[in-house]
VEXZANU-631966 format. One record per residue (C-alpha): y, z, x; residue in one letter; residue number from 0. Coordinates in steps of 0.5 Angstrom, whole numbers, plus 500, padded with zeros to 3 digits. Last residue first. Layout:
N
+-----+-----+-----+------+-----+
:   v :   w :   u : code : pos :
+-----+-----+-----+------+-----+
:   Y :   Z :   X :    A : NUM :
...
+-----+-----+-----+------+-----+
// end
This chain:
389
+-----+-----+-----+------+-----+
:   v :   w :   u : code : pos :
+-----+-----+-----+------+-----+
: 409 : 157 : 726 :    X : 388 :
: 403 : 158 : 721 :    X : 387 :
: 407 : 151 : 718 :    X : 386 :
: 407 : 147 : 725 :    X : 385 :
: 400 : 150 : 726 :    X : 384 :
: 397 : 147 : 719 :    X : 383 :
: 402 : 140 : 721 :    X : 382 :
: 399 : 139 : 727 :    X : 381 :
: 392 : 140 : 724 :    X : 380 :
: 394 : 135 : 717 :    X : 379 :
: 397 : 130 : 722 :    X : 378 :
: 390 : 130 : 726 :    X : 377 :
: 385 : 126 : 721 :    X : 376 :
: 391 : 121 : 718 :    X : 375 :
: 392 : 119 : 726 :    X : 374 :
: 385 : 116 : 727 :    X : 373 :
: 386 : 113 : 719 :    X : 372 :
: 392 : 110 : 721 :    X : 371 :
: 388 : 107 : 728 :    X : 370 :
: 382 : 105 : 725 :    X : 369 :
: 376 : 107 : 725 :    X : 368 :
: 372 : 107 : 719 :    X : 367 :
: 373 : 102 : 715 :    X : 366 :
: 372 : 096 : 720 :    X : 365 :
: 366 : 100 : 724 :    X : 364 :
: 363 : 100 : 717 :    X : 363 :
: 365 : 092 : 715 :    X : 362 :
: 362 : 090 : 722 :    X : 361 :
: 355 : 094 : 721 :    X : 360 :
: 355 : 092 : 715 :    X : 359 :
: 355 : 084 : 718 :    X : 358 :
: 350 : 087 : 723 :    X : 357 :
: 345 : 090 : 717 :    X : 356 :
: 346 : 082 : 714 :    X : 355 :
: 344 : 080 : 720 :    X : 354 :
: 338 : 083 : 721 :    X : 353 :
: 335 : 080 : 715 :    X : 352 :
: 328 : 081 : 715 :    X : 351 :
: 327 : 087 : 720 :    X : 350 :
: 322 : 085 : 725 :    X : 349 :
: 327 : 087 : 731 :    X : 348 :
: 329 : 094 : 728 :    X : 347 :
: 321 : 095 : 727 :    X : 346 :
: 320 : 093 : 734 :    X : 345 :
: 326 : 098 : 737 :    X : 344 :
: 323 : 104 : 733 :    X : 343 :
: 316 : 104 : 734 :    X : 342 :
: 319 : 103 : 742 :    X : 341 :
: 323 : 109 : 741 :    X : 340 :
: 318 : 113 : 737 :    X : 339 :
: 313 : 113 : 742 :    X : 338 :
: 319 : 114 : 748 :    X : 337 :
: 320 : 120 : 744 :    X : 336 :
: 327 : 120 : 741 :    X : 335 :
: 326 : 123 : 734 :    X : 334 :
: 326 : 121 : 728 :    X : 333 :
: 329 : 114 : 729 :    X : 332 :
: 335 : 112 : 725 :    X : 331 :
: 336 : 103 : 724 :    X : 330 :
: 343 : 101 : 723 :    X : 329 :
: 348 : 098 : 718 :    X : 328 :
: 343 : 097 : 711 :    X : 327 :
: 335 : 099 : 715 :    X : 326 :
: 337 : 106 : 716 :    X : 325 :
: 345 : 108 : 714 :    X : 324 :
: 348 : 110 : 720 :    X : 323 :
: 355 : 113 : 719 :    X : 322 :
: 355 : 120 : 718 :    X : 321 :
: 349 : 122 : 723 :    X : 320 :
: 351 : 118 : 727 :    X : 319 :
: 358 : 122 : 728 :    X : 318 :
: 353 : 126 : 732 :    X : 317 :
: 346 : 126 : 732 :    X : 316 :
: 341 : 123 : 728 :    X : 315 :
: 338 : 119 : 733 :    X : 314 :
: 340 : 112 : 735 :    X : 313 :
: 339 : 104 : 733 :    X : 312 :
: 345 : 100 : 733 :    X : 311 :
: 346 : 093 : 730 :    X : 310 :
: 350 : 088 : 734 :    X : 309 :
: 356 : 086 : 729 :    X : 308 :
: 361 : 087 : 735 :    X : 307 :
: 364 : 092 : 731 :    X : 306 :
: 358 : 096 : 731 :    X : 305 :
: 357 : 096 : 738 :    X : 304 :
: 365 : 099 : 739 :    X : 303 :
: 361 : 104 : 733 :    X : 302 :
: 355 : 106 : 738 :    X : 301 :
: 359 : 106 : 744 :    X : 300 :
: 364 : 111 : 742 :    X : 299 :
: 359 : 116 : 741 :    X : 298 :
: 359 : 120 : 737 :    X : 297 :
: 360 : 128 : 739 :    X : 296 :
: 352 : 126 : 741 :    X : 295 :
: 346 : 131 : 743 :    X : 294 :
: 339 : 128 : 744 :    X : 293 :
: 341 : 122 : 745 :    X : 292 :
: 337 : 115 : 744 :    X : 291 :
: 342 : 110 : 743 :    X : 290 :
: 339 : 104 : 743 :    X : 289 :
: 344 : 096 : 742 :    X : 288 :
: 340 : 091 : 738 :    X : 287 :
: 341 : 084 : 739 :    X : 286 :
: 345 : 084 : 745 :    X : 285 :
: 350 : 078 : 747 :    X : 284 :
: 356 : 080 : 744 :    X : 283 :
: 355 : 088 : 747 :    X : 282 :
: 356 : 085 : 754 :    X : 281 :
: 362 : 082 : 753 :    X : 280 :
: 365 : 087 : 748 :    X : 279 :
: 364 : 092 : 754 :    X : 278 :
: 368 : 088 : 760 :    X : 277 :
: 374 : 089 : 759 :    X : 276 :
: 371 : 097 : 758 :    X : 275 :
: 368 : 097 : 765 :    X : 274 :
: 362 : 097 : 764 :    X : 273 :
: 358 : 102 : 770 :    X : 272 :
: 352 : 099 : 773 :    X : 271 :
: 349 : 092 : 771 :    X : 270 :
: 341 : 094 : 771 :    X : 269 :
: 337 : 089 : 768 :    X : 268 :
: 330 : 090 : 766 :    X : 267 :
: 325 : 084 : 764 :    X : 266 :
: 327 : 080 : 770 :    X : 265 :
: 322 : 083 : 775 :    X : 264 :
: 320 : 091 : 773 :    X : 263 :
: 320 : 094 : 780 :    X : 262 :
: 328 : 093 : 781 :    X : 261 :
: 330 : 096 : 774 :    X : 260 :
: 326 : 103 : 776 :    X : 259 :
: 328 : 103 : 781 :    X : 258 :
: 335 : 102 : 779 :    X : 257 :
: 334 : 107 : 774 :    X : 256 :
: 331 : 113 : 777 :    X : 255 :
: 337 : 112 : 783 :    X : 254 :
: 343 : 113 : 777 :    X : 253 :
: 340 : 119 : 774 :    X : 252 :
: 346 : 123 : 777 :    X : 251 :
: 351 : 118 : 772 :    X : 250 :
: 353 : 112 : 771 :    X : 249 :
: 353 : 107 : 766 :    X : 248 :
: 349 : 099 : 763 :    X : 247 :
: 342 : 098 : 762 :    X : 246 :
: 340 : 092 : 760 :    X : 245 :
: 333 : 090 : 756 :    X : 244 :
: 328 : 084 : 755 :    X : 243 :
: 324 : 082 : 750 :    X : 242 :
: 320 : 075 : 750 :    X : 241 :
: 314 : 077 : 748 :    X : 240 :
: 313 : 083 : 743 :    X : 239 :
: 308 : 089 : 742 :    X : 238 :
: 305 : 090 : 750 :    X : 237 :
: 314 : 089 : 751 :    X : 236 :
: 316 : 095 : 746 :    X : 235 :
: 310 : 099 : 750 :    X : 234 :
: 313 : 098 : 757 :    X : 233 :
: 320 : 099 : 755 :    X : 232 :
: 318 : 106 : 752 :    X : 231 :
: 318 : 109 : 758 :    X : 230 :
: 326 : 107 : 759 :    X : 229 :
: 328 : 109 : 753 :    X : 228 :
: 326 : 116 : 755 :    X : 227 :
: 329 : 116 : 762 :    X : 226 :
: 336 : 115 : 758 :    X : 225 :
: 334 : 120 : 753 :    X : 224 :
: 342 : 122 : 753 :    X : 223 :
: 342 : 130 : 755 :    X : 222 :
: 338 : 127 : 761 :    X : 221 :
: 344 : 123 : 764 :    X : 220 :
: 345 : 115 : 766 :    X : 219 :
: 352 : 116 : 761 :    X : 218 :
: 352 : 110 : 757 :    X : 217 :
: 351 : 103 : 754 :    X : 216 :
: 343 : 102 : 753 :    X : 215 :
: 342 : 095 : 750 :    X : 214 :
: 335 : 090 : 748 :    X : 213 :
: 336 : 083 : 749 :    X : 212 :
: 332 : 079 : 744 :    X : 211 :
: 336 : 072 : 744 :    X : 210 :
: 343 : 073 : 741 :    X : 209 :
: 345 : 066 : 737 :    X : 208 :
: 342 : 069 : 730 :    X : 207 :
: 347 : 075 : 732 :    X : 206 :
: 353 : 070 : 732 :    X : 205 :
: 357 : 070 : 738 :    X : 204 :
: 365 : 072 : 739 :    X : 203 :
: 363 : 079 : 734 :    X : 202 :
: 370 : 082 : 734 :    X : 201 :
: 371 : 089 : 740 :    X : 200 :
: 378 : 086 : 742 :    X : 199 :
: 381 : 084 : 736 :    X : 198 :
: 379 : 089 : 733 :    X : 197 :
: 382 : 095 : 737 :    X : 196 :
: 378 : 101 : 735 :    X : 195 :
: 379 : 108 : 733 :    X : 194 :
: 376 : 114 : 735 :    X : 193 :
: 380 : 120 : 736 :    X : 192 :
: 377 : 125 : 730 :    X : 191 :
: 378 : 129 : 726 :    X : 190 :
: 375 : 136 : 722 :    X : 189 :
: 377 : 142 : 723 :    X : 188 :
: 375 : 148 : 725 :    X : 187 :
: 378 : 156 : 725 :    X : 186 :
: 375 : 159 : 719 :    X : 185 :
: 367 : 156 : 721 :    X : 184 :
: 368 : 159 : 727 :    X : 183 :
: 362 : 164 : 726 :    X : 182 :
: 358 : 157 : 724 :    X : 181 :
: 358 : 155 : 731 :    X : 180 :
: 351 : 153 : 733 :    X : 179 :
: 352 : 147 : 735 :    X : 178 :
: 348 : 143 : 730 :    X : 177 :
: 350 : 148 : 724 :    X : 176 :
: 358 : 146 : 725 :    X : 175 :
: 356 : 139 : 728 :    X : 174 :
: 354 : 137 : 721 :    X : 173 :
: 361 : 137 : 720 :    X : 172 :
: 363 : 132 : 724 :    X : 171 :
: 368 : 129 : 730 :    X : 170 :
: 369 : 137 : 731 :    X : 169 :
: 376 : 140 : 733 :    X : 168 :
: 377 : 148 : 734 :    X : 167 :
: 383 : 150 : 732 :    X : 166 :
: 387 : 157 : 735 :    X : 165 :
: 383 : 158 : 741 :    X : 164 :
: 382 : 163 : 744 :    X : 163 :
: 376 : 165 : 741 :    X : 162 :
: 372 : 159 : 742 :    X : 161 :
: 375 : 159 : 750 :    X : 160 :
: 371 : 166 : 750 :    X : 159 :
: 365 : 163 : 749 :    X : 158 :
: 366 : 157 : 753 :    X : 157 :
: 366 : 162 : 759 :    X : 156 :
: 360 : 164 : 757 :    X : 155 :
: 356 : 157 : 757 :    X : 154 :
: 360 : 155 : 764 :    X : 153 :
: 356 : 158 : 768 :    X : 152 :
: 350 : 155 : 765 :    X : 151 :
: 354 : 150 : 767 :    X : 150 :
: 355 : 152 : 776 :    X : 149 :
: 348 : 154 : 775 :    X : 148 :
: 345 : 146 : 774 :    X : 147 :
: 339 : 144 : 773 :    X : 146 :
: 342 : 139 : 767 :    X : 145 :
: 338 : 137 : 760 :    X : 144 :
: 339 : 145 : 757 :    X : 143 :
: 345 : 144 : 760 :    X : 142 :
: 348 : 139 : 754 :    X : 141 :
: 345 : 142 : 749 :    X : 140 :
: 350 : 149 : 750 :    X : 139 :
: 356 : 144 : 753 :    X : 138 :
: 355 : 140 : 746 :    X : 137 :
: 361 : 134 : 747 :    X : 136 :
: 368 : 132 : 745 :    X : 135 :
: 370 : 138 : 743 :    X : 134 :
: 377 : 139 : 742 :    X : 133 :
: 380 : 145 : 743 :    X : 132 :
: 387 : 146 : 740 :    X : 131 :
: 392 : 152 : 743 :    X : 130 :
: 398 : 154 : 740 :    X : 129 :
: 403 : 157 : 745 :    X : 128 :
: 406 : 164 : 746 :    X : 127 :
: 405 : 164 : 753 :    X : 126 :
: 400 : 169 : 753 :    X : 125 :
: 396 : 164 : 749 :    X : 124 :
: 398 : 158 : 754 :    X : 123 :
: 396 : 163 : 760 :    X : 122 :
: 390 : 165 : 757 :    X : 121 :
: 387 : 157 : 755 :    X : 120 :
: 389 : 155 : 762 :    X : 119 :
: 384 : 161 : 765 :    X : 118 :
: 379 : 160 : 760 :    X : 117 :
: 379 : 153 : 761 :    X : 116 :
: 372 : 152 : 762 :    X : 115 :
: 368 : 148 : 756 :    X : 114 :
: 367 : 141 : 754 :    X : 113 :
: 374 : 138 : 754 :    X : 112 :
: 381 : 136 : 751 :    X : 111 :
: 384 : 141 : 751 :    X : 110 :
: 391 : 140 : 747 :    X : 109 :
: 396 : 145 : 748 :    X : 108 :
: 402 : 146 : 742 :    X : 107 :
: 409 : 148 : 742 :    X : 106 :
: 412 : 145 : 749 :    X : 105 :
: 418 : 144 : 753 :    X : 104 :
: 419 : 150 : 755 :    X : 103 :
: 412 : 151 : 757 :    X : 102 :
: 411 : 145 : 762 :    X : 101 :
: 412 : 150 : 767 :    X : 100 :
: 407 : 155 : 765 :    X :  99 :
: 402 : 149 : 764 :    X :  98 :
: 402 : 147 : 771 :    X :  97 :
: 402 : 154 : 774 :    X :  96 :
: 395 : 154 : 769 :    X :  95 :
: 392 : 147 : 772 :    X :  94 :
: 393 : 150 : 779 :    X :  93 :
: 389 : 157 : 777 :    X :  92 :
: 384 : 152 : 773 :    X :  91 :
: 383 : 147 : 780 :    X :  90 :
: 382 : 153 : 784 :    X :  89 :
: 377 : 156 : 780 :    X :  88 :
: 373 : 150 : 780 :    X :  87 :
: 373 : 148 : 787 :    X :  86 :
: 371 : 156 : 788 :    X :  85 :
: 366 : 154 : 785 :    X :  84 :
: 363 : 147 : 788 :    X :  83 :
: 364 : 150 : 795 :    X :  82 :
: 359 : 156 : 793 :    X :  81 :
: 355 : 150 : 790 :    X :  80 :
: 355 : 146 : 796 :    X :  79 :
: 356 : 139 : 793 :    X :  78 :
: 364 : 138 : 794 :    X :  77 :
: 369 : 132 : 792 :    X :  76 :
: 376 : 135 : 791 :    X :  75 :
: 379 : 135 : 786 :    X :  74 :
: 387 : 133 : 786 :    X :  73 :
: 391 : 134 : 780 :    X :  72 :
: 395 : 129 : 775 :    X :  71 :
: 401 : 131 : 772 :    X :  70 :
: 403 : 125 : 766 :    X :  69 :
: 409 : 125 : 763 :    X :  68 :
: 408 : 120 : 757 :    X :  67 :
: 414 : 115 : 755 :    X :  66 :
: 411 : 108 : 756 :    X :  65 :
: 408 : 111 : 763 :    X :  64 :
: 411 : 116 : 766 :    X :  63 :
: 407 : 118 : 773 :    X :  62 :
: 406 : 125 : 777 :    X :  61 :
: 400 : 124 : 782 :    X :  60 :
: 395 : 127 : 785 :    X :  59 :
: 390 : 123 : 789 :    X :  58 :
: 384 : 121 : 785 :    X :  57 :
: 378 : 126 : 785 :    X :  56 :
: 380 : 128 : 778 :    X :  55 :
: 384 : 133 : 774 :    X :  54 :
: 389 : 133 : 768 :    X :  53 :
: 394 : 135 : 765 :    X :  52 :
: 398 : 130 : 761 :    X :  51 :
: 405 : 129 : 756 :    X :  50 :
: 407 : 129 : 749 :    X :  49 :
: 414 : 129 : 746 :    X :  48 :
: 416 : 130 : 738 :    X :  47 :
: 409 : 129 : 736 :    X :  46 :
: 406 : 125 : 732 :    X :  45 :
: 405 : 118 : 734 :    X :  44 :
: 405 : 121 : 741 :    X :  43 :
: 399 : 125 : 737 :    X :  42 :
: 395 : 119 : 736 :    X :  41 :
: 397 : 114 : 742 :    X :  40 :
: 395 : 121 : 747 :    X :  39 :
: 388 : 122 : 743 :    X :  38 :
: 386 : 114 : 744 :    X :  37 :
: 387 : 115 : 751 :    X :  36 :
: 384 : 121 : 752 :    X :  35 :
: 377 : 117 : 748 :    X :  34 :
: 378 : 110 : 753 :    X :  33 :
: 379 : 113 : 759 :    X :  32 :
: 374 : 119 : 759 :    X :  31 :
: 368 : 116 : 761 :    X :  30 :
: 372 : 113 : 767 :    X :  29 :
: 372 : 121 : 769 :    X :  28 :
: 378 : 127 : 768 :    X :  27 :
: 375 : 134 : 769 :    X :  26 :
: 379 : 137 : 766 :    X :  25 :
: 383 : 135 : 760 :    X :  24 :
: 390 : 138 : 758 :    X :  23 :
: 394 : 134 : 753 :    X :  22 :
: 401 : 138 : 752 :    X :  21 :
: 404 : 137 : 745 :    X :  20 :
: 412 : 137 : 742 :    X :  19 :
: 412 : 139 : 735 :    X :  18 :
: 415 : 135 : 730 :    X :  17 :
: 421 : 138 : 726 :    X :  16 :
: 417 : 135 : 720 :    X :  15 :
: 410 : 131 : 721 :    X :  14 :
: 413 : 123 : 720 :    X :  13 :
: 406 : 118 : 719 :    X :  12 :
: 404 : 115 : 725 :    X :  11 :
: 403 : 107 : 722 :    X :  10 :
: 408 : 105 : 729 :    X :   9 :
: 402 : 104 : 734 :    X :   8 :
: 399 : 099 : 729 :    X :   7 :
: 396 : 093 : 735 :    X :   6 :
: 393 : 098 : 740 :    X :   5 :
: 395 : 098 : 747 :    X :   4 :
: 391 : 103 : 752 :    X :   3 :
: 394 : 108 : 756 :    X :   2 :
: 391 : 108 : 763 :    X :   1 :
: 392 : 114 : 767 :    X :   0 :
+-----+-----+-----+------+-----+
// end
């Protein structure tokens, strides 16, 4: 697993008699990179020892990486359902043996996924162990997108990981109401792993200098609004001349996407999966980036954009809904139909000074999610479990 740098990796504060923690996260993806990546430096600065489960389709391997022990499992790569099950319980049954022997050296589990660790959130809590579920997305709102029986499944195994779990992690307090989890209310706490390295995501090019490039960045799947944006091209284009659009990510909407891109001549590029060198590249030459979810955590992206001076028009989903201002740092629409995407998009394009909206936007991203502030949200959960003992 990559470990990201950062330039203010010592400003973790002191947690007494450190805890030592474990992070498992299942299943791994490229999407996944930068969000465990940054959840491993925040408690690496807090912990007294840390290490990573977790499973993928690459090969298994056990690496040390500036300190971090890292236990990777092979997934293999199955399509028939029956297969794709007894996959998945495979995987549990090995993550779990891995966590039993992990569990001399460690006090706290860290999950870091969306649903179906009760197996290895069981076998940690019989262990004697804390167990923290951070939730980096709905499951429930997400299957409402996905025909898939393997995560309806999942659905009531999350269920049960809600009561295993000594603390549930959410990046917002209006995810509470959002996703239902009122009943939980006692055992959730507020953080969030979103930093950013800004000499990384900077403004290199002043938005008076971008031409009208409208951005999507982001997993190429239903719960996103990808197929949404991708109606409302075409009314945006009846409106404005001289607009054109990108689509960048990955995901089962992929084939959709691209044929779409290729029948519409120069207006829509489609450049696949970003890789993260690459991100502040792109973003810097947008001139509004669209997030049109119908479920978010956050995302990343959106304040990655943010810190570029690109503004940012999205639904009022996820840490959006904290963060954007309309019309000061960012533009919200009311709803994600393609109508109110296009209406959206022209109305963020005609606003008379769109640069100033960029440089809040850049000011937000640069109060908001630094490193030390990262770190200060999950000091005070480490030190509530080291307390409870």
């Amino acid at each position: 697993m990559r470990i990201r740098k950062s330039n203010s990796r010592q400003s973790g504060k002191k947690v007494a008699n450190r805890l030592r923690v474990c992070v498992v996260t299942f299943p791994f993806t490229e999407a996944f990179v930068t969000p465990l990546s940054n959840l491993v430096e925040i408690l690496r600065s807090l912990s007294g020892g840390i290490c990573v489960v977790t499973a993928g389709v690459e090969d298994a391997t056990i690496t040390t990486n500036r300190g971090i022990q890292t236990y990777r499992i092979h997934q293999k790569k199955v399509k028939n359902i029956f297969a794709r099950i007894a996959e998945y319980i495979r995987i549990q049954i090995r993550i779990s043996f891995t966590l039993v022997m992990l569990s001399r050296d460690t006090d706290i589990y860290v999950f870091f996924m969306e649903a179906g660790a009760f197996l290895p959130m069981l076998t940690a809590r019989l262990a004697g162990k804390k167990v923290v579920w951070e939730l980096p997305s709905s499951l429930v709102q997400m299957v409402e997108h996905h025909k898939d029986p393997l995560s309806n499944a999942l659905v009531w195994i999350q269920s049960v990981d809600y009561r295993l779990s000594n603390r549930i992690v959410l990046y917002s307090e209006n995810l509470i109401r959002k996703w239902g989890l009122g009943k939980y209310r006692s055992k959730i706490s507020i953080a969030c792993e979103y930093f950013l390295d800004f000499d990384e995501f900077k403004m290199q090019k002043p938005l008076n200098e971008r031409g009208n490039l409208i951005g999507y960045i982001g997993r190429l799947s239903g719960e996103k609004g990808i197929l949404n944006f991708m109606e409302a091209i075409p009314m945006v284009m009846e409106t404005r001349e001289g607009v054109t659009f990108l689509i960048g990510g990955d995901g089962q909407l992929r084939p959709q996407v691209e044929e779409y891109a290729n029948k519409s001549g120069n207006k829509v590029k489609f450049v696949g999966w970003i890789s993260h060198d690459k991100l502040p590249g792109y973003l810097n030459e947008l001139r509004l980036l669209v997030v049109p979810s119908y479920t978010e955590a956050g995302p990343y992206v959106a304040f990655e954009a943010m810190a570029c001076g690109t503004p940012v028009l999205g639904t009022p989903v996820g840490l959006m809904a904290d963060m954007l201002s309309d019309a000061e740092n960012g533009f919200i629409m009311e709803d994600n139909s393609p109508e109110c995407i296009a209406r959206n998009i022209v109305r963020a394009l005609n606003h008379p000074d769109l640069e100033q909206v960029a440089r809040n936007a850049r000011n937000l991203a640069e109060r908001e999610f630094t490193f030390e502030k990262a770190v200060d949200s999950y000091s005070g959960i480490l030190e509530n479990l080291r307390q409870r003992g």
